[in-house]
C-alpha positions in Angstrom: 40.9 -35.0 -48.1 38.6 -36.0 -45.0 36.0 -39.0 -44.8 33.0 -36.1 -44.3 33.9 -35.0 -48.0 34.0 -38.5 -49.4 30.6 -39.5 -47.8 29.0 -35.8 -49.0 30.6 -36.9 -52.7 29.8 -40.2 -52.7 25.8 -39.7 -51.6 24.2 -38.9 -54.7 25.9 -42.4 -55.8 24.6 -44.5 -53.3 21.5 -43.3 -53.9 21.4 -43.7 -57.6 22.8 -47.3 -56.8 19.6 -47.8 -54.3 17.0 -47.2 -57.6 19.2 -49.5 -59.9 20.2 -52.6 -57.2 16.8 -52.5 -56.4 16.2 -54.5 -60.2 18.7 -56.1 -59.4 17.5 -58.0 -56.5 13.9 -58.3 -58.0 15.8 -60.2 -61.3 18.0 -62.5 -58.4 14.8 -63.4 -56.6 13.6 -65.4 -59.8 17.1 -67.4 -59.3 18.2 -67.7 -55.6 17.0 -66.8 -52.1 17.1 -63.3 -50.7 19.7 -63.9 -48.4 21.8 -65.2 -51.3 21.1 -62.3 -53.6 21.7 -59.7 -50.8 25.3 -61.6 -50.0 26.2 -61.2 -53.5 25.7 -57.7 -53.9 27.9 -57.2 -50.1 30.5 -59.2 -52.0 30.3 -57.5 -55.3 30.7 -54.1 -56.5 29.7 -54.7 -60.3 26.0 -54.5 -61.5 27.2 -56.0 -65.2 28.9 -58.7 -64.1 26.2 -59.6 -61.5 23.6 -59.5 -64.1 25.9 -61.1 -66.1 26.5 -64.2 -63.2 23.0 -64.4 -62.9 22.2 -65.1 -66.2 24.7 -67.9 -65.9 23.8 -69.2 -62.8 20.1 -69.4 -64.1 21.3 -71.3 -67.5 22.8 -74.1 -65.1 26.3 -72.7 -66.6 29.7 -73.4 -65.2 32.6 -72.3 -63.0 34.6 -71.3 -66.4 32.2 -69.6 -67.9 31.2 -67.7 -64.7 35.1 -67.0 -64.2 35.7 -66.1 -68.0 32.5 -63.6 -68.1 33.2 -61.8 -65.5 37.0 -61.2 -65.5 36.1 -59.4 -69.3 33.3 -57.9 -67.8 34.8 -56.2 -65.3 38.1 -55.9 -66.9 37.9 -52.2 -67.1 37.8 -52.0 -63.3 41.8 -52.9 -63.4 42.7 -51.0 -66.1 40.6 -48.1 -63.6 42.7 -48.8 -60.4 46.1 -49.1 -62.4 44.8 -45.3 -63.9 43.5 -44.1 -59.9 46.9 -45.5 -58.6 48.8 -42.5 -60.2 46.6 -39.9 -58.3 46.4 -41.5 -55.0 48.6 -40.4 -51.6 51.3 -42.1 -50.2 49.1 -43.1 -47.4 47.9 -45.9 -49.3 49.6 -49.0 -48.1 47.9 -52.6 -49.1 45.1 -53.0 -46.8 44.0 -49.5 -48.0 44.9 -50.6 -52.1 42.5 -53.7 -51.2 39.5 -51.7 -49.9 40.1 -49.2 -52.7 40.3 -52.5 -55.6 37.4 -53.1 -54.2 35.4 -50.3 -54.5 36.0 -48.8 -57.6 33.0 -48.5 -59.9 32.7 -46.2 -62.9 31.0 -43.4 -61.0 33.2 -43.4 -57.9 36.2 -43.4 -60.6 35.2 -40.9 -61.9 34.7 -38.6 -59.0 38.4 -39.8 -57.7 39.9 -38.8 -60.4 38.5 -35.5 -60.7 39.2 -34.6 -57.4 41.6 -31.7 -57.0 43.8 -33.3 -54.4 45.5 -36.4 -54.1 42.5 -39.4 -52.6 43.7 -40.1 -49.3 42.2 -43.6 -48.0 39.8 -41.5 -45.7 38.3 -39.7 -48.9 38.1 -43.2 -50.7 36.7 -44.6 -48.0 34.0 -42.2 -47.7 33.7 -41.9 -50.9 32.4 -45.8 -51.5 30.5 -46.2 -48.2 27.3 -44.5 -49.5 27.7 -46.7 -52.7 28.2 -49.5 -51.0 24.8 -49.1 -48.5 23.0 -48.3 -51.1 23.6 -51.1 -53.5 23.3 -53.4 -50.7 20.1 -52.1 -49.3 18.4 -51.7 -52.8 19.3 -55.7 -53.8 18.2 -56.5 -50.1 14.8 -54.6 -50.8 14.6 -56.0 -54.4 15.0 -59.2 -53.4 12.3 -59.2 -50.8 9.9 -57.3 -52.8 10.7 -59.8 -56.0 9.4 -62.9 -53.7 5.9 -61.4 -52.4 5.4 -58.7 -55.7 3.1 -60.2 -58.3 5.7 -60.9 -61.4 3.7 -58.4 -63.9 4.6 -55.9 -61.4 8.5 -57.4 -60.9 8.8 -57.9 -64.5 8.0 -54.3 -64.9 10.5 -52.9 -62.1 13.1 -54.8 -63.8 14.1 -52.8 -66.3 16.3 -50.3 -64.1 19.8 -51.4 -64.7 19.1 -49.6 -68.7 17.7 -46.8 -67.2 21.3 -45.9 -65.3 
């Protein structure tokens, strides 16, 4: 399967993430800097468990119970690669295993799994980039807009993450 079919796959994704990141940057605002809130979504994949790490991080809470809450949070990702390892091709060698730990969320698992073929790394690849832009640039622009929006309006906006 070629990159072209993962981005076409993957676009409604990324755009769904755009809507839902966008809460999450307007909640992060109230707790760290833009930059800072953007650099966590670039790092992270996981709109629970960065909920999740905000909460704690706004409670003054600690490394342990940052570490603790999000391993169970995002436990299921594991138990998802271990599952998309069966249906992947023998192209994947560890760099490509590490991009693909990386970027599984629940929707992109889904469409992997479903695909008819086996996911090459190209498909994967193109399959997260969309998702990835689109989280990104929706926490980016939540972020900014959560520092200069009035907070009736913010507190308003942040209610996306329960309508995904």
């Amino acid at each position: 399967m070629k990159f072209s079919k993962g981005l076409f796959d993957g676009f409604p994704i990324g755009i769904g993430y755009l809507a839902v990141s966008f809460s999450f940057g307007i909640a992060g605002s109230k707790v760290l800097s833009w930059p800072l809130v953007t650099l966590i979504s670039m790092t992270n994949l996981t709109s629970a468990g960065q909920f999740a790490g905000l909460k704690i991080m706004e409670a003054a809470g600690t490394f342990l119970e940052m570490a603790l809450a999000t391993f169970f949070i995002n436990l299921r990702y594991s138990l998802m690669a271990i599952s998309l390892s069966q249906k992947v091709s023998p192209e994947f060698r560890t760099p490509e295993r590490l991009l693909l730990s990386f970027g599984i969320t629940d929707e992109i698992y889904a469409l992997a799994m479903n695909a008819k073929d086996r996911v090459t790394p190209l498909y994967f690849l193109g399959l997260a980039t969309f998702p990835y832009i689109g989280w990104t640039l929706g926490t980016l622009s939540g972020a900014i807009a959560g520092e200069v929006l009035p907070n009736i309006l913010t507190n308003a906006l942040g209610v996306a993450l329960y309508g995904m």
